[in-house]
C-alpha positions as CSV (number, residue, x, y, z in Angstrom):
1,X,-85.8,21.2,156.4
2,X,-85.2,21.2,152.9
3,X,-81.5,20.4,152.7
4,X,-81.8,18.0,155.3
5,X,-84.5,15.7,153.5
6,X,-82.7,15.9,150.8
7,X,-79.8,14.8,152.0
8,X,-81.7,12.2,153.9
9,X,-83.2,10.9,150.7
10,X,-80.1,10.1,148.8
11,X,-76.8,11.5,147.5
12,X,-76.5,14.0,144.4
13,X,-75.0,11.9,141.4
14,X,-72.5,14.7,140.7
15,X,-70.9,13.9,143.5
16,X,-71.0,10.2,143.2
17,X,-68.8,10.2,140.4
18,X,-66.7,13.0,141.0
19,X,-65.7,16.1,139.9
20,X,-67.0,16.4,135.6
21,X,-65.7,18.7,133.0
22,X,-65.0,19.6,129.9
23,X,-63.7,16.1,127.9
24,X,-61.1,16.4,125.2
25,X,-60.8,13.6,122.5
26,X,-57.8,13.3,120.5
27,X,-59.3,12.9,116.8
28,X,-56.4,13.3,115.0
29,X,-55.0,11.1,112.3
30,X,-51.4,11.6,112.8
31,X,-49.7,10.4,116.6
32,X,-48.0,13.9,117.4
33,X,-45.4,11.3,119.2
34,X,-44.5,8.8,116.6
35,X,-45.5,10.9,113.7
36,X,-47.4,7.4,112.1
37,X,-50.8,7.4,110.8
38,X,-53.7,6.5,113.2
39,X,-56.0,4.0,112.3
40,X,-60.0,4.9,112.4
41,X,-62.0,2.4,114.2
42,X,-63.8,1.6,110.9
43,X,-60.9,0.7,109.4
44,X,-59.9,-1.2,112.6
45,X,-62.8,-3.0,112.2
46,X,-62.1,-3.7,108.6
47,X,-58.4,-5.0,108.7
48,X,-59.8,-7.3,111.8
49,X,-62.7,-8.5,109.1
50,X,-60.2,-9.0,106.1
51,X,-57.4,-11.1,108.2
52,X,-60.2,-13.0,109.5
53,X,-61.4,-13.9,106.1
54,X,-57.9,-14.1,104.5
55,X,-57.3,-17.3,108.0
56,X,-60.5,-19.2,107.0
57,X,-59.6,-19.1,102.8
58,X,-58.6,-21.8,101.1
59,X,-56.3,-20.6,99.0
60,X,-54.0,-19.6,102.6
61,X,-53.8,-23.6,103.2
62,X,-52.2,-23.9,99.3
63,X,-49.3,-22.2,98.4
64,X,-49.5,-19.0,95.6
65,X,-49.3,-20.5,92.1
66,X,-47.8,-18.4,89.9
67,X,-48.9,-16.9,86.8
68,X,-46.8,-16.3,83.6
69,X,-45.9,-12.6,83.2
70,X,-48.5,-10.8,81.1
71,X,-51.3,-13.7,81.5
72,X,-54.5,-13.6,83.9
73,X,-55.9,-16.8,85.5
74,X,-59.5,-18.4,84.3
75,X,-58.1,-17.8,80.8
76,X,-58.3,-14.0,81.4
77,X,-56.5,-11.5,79.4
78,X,-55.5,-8.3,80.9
79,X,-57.2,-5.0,79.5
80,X,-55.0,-2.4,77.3
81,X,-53.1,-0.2,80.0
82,X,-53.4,-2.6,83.1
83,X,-50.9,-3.6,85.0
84,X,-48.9,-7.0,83.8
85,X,-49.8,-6.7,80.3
86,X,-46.9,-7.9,77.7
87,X,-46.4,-4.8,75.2
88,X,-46.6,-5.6,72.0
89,X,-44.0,-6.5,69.9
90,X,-42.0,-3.7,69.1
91,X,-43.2,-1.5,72.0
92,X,-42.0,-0.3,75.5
93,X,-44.7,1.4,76.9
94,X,-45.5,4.3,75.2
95,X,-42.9,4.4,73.1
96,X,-42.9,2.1,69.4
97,X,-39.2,0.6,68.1
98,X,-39.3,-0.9,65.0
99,X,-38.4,-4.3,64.7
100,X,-35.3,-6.1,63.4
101,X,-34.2,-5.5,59.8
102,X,-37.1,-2.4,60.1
103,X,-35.9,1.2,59.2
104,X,-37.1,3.6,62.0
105,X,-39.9,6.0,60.9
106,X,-37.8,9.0,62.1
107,X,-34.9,7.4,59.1
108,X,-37.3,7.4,56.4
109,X,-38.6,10.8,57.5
110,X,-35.0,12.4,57.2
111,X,-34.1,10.9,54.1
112,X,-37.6,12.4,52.8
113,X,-36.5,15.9,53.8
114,X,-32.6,15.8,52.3
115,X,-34.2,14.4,49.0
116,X,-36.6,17.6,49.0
117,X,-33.7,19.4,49.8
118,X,-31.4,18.4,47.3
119,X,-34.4,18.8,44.4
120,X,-34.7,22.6,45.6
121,X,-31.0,23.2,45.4
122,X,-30.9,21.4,41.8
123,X,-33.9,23.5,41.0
124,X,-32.6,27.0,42.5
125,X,-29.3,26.0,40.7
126,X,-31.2,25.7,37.4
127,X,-32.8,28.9,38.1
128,X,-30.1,30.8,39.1
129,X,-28.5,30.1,35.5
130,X,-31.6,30.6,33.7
131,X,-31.4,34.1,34.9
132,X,-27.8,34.8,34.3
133,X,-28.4,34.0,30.8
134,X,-31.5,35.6,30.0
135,X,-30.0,38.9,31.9
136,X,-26.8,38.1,29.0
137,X,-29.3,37.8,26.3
138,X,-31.9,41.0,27.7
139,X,-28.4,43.2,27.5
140,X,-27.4,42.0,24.4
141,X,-30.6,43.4,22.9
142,X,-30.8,46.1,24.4
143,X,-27.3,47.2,23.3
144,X,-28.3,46.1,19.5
145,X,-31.2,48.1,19.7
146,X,-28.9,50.7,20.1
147,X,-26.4,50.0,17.8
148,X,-28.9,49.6,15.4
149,X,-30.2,53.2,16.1
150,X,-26.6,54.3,15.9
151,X,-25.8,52.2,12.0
152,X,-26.1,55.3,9.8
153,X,-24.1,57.3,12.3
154,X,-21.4,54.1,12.3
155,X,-22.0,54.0,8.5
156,X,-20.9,58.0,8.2
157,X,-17.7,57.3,10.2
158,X,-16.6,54.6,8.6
159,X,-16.8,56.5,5.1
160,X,-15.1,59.4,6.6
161,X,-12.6,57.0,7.5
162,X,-12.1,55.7,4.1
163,X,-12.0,58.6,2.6
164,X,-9.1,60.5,4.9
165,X,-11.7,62.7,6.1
166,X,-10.9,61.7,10.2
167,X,-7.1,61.4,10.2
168,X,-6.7,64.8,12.5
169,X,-9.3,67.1,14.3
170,X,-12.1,67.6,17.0
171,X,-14.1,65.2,14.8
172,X,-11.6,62.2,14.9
173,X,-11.7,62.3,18.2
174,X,-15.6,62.5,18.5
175,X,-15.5,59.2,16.5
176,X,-12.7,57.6,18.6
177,X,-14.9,58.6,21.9
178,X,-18.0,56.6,20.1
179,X,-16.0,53.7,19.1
180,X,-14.8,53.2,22.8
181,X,-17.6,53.8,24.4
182,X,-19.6,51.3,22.0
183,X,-16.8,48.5,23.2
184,X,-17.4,49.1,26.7
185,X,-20.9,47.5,26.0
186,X,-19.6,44.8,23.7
187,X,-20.0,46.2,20.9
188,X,-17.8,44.8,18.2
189,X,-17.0,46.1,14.3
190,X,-15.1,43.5,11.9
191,X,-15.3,43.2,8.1
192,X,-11.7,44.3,6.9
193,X,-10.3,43.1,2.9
194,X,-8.7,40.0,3.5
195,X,-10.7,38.1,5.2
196,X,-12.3,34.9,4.1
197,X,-16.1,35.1,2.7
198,X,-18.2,34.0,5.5
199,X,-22.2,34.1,4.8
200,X,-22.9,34.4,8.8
201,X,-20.7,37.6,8.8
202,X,-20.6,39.0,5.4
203,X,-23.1,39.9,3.1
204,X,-21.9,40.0,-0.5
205,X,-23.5,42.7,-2.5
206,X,-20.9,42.2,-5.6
207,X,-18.7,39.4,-7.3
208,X,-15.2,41.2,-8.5
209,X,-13.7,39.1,-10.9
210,X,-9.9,39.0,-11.5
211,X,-10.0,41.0,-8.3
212,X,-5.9,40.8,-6.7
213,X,-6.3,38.8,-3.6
214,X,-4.0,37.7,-0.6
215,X,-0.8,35.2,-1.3
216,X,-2.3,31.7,-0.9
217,X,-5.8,32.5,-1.0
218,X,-7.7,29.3,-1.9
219,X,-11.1,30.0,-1.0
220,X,-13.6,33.2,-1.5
221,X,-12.4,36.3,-0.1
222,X,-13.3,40.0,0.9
223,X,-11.5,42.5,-1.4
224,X,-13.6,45.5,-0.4
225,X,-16.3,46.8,2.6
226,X,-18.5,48.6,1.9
227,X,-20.2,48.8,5.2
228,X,-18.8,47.1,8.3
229,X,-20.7,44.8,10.3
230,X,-21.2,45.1,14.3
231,X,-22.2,42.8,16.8
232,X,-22.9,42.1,20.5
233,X,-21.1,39.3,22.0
234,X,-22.7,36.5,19.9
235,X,-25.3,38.1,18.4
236,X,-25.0,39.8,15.0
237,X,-26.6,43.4,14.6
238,X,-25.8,43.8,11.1
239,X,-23.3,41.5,8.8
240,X,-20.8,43.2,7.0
241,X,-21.6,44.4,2.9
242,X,-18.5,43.6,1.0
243,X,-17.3,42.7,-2.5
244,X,-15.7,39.8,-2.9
245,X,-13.8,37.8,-5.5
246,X,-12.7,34.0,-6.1
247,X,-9.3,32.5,-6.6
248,X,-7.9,32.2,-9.7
């Protein structure tokens, strides 16, 4: 009785419309077909909104005025960095190029640096010979200071010498040994009869009158040594003592 009113009574709306099921909507943005971007309906709606506006504008009846590169319309100036500014003078975007007749900053930088360079190569240059000489002048001390040690030593010799004492024997060569190895350093003996009176290399200690002296002497001369004089390169250790006597 049951079924029957109720099929009396009217028909079950699932099967009015049919079989149902799950539905499936495609949401995605991309057409798997075409591979082109879907629109949304929003922004359906809102191109549909804008090309309705953009039909009842004015400005669609006249036709687009131009505007001169870098300038805004109403008197508007475009903001630093926007789109259709004019660079300024001088500059492409980012980068800055100096004008005509202008030396580029990366010039003046350069010639900066090669003048700083050729001041420390004058100065290393002025250096470098500084040294030299005062490593000259430390060794020509050094070896006076020995010499000087060494004078009554030299002074022994050299009255030996004079007095035929060194011609032969172990002791002659002793004092050859010495004189050599004193040259090897620079060392230098002079003050020999003969030679012209010189008051930077000879000290005089006596005046010999009438004294015989060298064909064509004209000026005052050494006639005798008492002690010779040594020296080291420029530099005087000790002048040489000598007698000397004037021209007749």
């Amino acid at each position: 009785m049951t079924q029957q009113g109720q099929g009396a009574g009217g028909a079950d709306p699932q099967h009015e419309d049919g079989p149902t099921g799950p539905v499936v909507r495609d949401k995605r943005k991309v057409d798997p077909q075409t591979g082109q971007v879907r629109e949304t309906v929003a922004e359906a709606q809102a191109s549909q909104q804008s090309d309705a506006q953009a039909e009842a504008s004015p400005e669609a009846e006249h036709p687009e005025v131009s505007h001169p590169e870098g300038s805004q319309p109403d008197g508007q100036q475009p903001e630093a960095g926007e789109p259709g500014q004019a660079a300024p003078a001088g500059e492409v975007g980012d980068t800055a190029y100096p004008e005509q007749g202008e030396e580029h900053p990366d010039t003046l930088v350069a010639a900066e640096r090669l003048e700083d360079l050729r001041r420390l190569q004058a100065e290393y240059v002025n250096y470098r010979r500084r040294v030299d000489r005062d490593r000259a002048r430390d060794k020509e001390v050094a070896v006076g200071g020995v010499v000087e040690a060494l004078l009554p030593v030299l002074d022994d010799i050299h009255s030996a010498r004079e007095h035929g004492d060194l011609t032969d024997g172990p002791f002659a060569a002793i004092a050859d040994k010495l004189a050599a190895t004193l040259g090897r350093f620079g060392v230098e003996q002079f003050g020999a009869p003969g030679e012209t009176f010189d008051p930077a290399l000879h000290e005089a200690l006596m005046h010999l009158p009438g004294a015989d002296l060298p064909e064509g002497a004209t000026e005052t001369t050494v006639v005798q040594v008492m002690q010779p004089g040594f020296k080291v390169g420029d530099r005087v250790v000790r002048p040489a003592r000598v007698s000397v006597a004037d021209p007749a």
